[in-house]
VEXKE-929489 format. One record per residue (C-alpha): x, y, z. Coordinates in steps of 0.001 Angstrom, whole numbers, padded with zeros to 6 digits, always signed. Example, Ala and Ser with C-alpha at 12.3 -4.5 7.8 and 13.67 -1.06 7.14 Angstrom:
BEGIN
+012300-004500+007800+013670-001060+007140
//
This chain:
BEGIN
-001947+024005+034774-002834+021406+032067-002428+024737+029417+000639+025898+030684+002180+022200+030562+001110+022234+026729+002594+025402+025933+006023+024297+027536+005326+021162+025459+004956+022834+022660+008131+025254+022699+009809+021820+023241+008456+019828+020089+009546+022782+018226+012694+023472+019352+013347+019648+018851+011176+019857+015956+013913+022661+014383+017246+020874+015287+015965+017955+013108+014748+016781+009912+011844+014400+009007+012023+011935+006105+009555+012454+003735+007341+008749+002407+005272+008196-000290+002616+005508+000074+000298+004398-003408-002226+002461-001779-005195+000533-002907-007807+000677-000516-010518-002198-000350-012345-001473+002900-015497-004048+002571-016386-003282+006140-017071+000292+005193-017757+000031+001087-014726+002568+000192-012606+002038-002582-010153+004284-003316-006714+004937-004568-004579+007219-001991-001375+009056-002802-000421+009634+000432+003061+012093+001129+003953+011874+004767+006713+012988+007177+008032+010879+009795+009741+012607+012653+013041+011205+013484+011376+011164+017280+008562+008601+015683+009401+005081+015520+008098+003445+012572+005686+001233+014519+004038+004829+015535+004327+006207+011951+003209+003029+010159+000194+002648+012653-000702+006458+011594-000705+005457+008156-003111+002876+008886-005474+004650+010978-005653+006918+007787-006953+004609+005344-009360+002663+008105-010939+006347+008719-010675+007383+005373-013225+010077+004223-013876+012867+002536-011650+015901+004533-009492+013878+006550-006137+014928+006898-002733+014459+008686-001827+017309+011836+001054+019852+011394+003045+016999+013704+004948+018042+016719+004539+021942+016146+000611+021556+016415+000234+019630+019851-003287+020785+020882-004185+019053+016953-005000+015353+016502-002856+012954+014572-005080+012776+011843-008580+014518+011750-011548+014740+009926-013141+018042+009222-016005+019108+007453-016752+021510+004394-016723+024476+007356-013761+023444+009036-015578+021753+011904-013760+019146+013331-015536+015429+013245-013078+013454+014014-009890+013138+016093-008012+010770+015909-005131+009577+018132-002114+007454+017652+000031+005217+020054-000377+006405+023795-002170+009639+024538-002906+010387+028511-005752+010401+029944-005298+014106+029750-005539+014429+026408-008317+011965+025806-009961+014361+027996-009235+017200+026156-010155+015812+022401-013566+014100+023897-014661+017762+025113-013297+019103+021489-015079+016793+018969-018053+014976+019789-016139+011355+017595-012953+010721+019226-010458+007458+017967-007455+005941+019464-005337+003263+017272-002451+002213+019158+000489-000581+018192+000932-001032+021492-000248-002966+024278-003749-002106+024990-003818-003646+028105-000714-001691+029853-002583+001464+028224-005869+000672+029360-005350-000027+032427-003408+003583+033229-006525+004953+032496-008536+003358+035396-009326+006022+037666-008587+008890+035390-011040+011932+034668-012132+011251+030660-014982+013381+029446-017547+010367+027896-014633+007636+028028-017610+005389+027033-017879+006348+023362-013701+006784+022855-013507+004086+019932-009936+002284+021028-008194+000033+018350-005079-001886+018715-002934-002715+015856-001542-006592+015261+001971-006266+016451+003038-008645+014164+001598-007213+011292+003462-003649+012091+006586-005719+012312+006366-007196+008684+005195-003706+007325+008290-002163+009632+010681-004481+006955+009161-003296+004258+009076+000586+004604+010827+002238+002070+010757+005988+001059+008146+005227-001879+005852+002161-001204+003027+001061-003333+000554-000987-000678-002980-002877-001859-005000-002915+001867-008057-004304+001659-009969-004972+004815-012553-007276+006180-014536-007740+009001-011519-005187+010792-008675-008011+009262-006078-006125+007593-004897-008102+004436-001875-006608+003001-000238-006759+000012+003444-005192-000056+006851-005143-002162+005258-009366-003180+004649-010356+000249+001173-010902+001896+000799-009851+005654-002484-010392+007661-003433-009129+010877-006415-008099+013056-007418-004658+014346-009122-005037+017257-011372-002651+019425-011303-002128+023375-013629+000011+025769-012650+002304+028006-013266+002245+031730
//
């Protein structure tokens, strides 16, 4: 049942997926992650779907750098739904990582926790309200899901400043985001819940 919902999910996302167009961003970011010792420049290209709000889209971009490694990479979007967000594979192929964005089911947490042994949720927003729909609910080793929320304020101030090409220096410490963008600083905390 779960399958057959997907696949009529699926032939949704891309008939919706067809009718319209994403918008292309390009992010140049600096990346100081002290909690994790990676330095790097990205040039990231992404597409936002016209059916993503830019909360959703910006909080994607951030769960990115904060999981940044080697062979991480943005899904195929709405025409790949059985794919993570963003995952992290290996020199095989293997998945090690999925990684979800906003508000995934209980289904699906399911799902990606029986698929890949690391499983991530980053949501902007309220992790309350989404924790507490999960009470109850069948989740394959909902104990080691790693569940971040995003500062809602800090999403806001990055919301104003998304433009089509945006040069970003994140740097991050002790999981604060400090953000430099377009000559304004924004600050905010990323902060991790359990499951069940």
């Amino acid at each position: 049942m779960f399958l057959e919902a997907r696949r009529r999910a699926r032939a949704l996302a891309l008939a919706f997926a067809m009718a319209l167009s994403s918008t292309v961003y390009t992010f140049d970011i600096a990346l100081n992650d002290v909690d994790r010792g990676v330095y790097e420049q990205l040039n990231l290209k992404a597409a936002c779907h016209p059916s993503e709000t830019p909360e959703y889209f910006l909080t994607r971009i951030l769960a990115y750098c904060l999981e940044y490694e080697e062979g991480i990479g943005f899904s195929k979007g709405l025409s790949e739904p059985d794919e993570p967000a963003v995952s992290i594979r290996d020199l095989t192929g293997a998945l090690k990582a999925w990684i979800e964005i906003g508000s995934p089911d209980a289904a699906r947490l399911h799902f990606a926790s029986k698929a890949c042994a690391r499983v991530v949720v980053y949501t902007h927003k309220d992790p309350r309200t989404l924790l507490r729909g999960y009470e109850g609910q069948k989740i394959h080793r909902s104990d080691r899901i790693a569940f971040y929320s995003i500062d809602r304020e800090l999403l806001a101030a990055l919301v104003e400043q998304l433009d089509r090409r945006v040069a970003i220096t994140l740097s991050v410490t002790d999981r604060q985001l400090f953000i430099d963008i377009g000559g304004e600083s924004i600050n905010g905390a990323v902060e991790r819940h359990s499951i069940g």
